[in-house]
C-alpha positions as CSV (number, residue, x, y, z in Angstrom):
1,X,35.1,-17.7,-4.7
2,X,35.6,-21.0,-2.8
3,X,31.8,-21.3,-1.9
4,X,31.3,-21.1,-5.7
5,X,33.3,-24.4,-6.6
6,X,31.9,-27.5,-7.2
7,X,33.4,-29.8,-4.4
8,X,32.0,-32.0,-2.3
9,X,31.0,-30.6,1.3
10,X,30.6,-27.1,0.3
11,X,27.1,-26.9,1.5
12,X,29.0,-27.6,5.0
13,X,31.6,-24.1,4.4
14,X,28.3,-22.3,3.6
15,X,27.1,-23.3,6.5
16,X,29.7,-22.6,8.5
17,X,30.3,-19.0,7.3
18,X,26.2,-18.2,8.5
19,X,26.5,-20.1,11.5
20,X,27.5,-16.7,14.0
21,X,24.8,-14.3,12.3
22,X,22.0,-17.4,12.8
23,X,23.6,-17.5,16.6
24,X,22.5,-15.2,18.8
25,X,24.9,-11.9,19.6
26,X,24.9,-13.6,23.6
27,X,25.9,-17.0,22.1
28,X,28.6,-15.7,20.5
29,X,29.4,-13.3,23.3
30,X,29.7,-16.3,25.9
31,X,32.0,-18.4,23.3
32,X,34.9,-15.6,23.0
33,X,34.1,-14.4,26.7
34,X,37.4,-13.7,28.4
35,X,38.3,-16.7,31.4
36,X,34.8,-18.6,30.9
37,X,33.7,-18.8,27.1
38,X,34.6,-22.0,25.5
39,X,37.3,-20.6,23.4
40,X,39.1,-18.9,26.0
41,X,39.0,-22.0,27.8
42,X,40.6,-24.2,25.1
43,X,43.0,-21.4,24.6
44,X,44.5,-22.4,28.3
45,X,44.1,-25.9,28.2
46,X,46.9,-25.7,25.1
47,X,49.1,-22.9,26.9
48,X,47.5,-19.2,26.2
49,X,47.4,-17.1,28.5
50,X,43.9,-15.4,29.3
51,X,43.5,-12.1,28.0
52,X,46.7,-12.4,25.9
53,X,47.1,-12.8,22.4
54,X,45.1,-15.9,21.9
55,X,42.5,-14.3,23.5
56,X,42.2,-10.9,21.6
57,X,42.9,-13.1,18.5
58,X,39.8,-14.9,19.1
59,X,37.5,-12.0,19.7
60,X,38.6,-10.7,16.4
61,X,37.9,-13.6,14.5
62,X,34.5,-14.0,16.1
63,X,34.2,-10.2,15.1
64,X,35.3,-10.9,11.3
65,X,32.7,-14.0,11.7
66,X,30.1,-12.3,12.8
67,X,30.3,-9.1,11.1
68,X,31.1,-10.4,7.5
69,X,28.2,-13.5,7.1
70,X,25.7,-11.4,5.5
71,X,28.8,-10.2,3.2
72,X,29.8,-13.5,2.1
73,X,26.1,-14.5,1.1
74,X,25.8,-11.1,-1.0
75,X,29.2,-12.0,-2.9
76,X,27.6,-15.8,-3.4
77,X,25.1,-14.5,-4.3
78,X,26.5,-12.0,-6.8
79,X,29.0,-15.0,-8.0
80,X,26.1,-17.0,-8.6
81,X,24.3,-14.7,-10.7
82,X,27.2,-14.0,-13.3
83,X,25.8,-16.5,-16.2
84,X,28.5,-19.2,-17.1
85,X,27.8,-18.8,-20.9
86,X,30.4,-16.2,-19.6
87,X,32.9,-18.0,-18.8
88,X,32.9,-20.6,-21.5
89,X,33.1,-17.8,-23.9
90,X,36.4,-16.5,-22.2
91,X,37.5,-20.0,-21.9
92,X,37.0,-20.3,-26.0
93,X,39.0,-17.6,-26.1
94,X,42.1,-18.7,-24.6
95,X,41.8,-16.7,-20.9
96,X,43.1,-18.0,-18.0
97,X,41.6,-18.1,-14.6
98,X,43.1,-15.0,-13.5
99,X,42.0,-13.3,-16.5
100,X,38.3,-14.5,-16.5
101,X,38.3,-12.9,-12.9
102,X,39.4,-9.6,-14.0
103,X,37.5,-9.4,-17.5
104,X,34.2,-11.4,-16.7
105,X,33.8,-11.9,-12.7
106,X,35.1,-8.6,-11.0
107,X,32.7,-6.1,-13.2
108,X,30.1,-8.4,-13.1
109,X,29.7,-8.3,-8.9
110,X,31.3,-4.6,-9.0
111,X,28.1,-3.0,-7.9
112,X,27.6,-6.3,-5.0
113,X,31.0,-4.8,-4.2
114,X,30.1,-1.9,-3.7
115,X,27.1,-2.7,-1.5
116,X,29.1,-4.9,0.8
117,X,31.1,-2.1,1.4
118,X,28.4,0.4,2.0
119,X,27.3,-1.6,4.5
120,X,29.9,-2.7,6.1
121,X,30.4,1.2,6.5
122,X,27.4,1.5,7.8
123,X,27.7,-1.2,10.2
124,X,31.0,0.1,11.7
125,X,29.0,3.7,12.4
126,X,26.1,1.7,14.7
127,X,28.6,-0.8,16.2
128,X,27.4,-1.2,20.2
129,X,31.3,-0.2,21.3
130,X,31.5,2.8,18.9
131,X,32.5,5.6,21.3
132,X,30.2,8.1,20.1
133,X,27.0,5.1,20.3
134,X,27.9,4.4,23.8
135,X,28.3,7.9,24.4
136,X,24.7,8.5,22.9
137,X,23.3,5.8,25.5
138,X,25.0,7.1,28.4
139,X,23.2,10.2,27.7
140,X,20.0,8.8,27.5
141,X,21.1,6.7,30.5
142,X,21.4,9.3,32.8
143,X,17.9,10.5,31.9
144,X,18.0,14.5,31.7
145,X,20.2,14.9,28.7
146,X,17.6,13.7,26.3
147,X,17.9,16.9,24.0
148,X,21.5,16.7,23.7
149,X,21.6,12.6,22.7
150,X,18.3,13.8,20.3
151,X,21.2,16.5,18.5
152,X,23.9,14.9,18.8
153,X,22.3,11.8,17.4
154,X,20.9,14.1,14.0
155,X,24.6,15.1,14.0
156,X,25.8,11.5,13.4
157,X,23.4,10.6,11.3
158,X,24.5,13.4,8.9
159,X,27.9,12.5,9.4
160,X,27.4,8.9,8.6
161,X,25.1,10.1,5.6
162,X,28.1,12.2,4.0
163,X,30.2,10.1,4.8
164,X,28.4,7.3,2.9
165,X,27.6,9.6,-0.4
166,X,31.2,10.7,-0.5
167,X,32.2,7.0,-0.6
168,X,29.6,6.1,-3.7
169,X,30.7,9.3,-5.8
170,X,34.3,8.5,-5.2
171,X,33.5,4.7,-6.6
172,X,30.9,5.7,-9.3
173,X,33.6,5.3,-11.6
174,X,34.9,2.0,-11.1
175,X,31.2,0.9,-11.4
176,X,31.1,2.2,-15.3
């Protein structure tokens, strides 16, 4: 909602919420490395010790950065696209801000909603440290267990597939 408002700068917080899915995944890897990136250096040059808090706090916001960017332009988007004759018509009417989110903004994007979180289930299913992905890879690794990475990749995929269809019958609903 904040990259929405008028203000000045907000081209710079658009920016700025892109910026890790323009980097490059070994940019960002070297950043939030443990004991060398640049975070983790900063993090003991004001007292944190490596590897501690600080640094698996910084490794999950580089996570939340990197994985939600594409997110955050679909909900811009979608914010963008509900037509303010909208909101000056709830305005007319007496709403408040609260209730022009709940009555005009909310089912507008519902649907954007709902994408955002189809793929961001989708995204957590082909993550590089998802256990059954690296297990995939170590198959195929090794080089003789081709067939059983092949099935147990089919498996998966039907997995993630039902998985996924549940999820959009469960929230057909809301989307009416």
């Amino acid at each position: 909602m904040l990259l929405k408002q008028k203000f000045p700068g907000r081209e710079y917080f658009r920016v700025i919420f892109f910026i890790p899915v323009i980097l490059a995944g070994v940019i960002m890897s070297y950043l939030f490395n443990d004991g060398v990136g640049s975070i983790s250096v900063f993090g003991s040059i004001v007292g944190s010790a490596s590897g501690g808090f600080f640094g698996n706090l910084t490794q999950y916001i580089g996570n939340i950065m990197w994985s939600s960017s594409v997110e955050i332009l679909i909900f811009l988007a979608a914010l963008q696209s509900v037509p303010d004759i909208l909101y000056e018509v709830v305005e007319i009417d007496g709403a408040t801000a609260w209730e022009s989110f709940w009555h005009v903004t909310l089912p507008y994007i519902s649907p954007f909603v709902i994408l955002n979180c189809v793929y961001a289930l989708v995204d957590s299913f082909v993550k590089y440290d998802n256990p059954i992905m690296s297990m995939m890879q170590s198959m195929t690794e090794a080089g003789t267990k081709y067939g059983m990475a092949s099935a147990l990749s089919w498996m998966y995929m039907l997995i993630t597939l039902v998985t996924i269809l549940i999820f959009i019958l469960l929230t057909r609903r809301w989307l009416r």
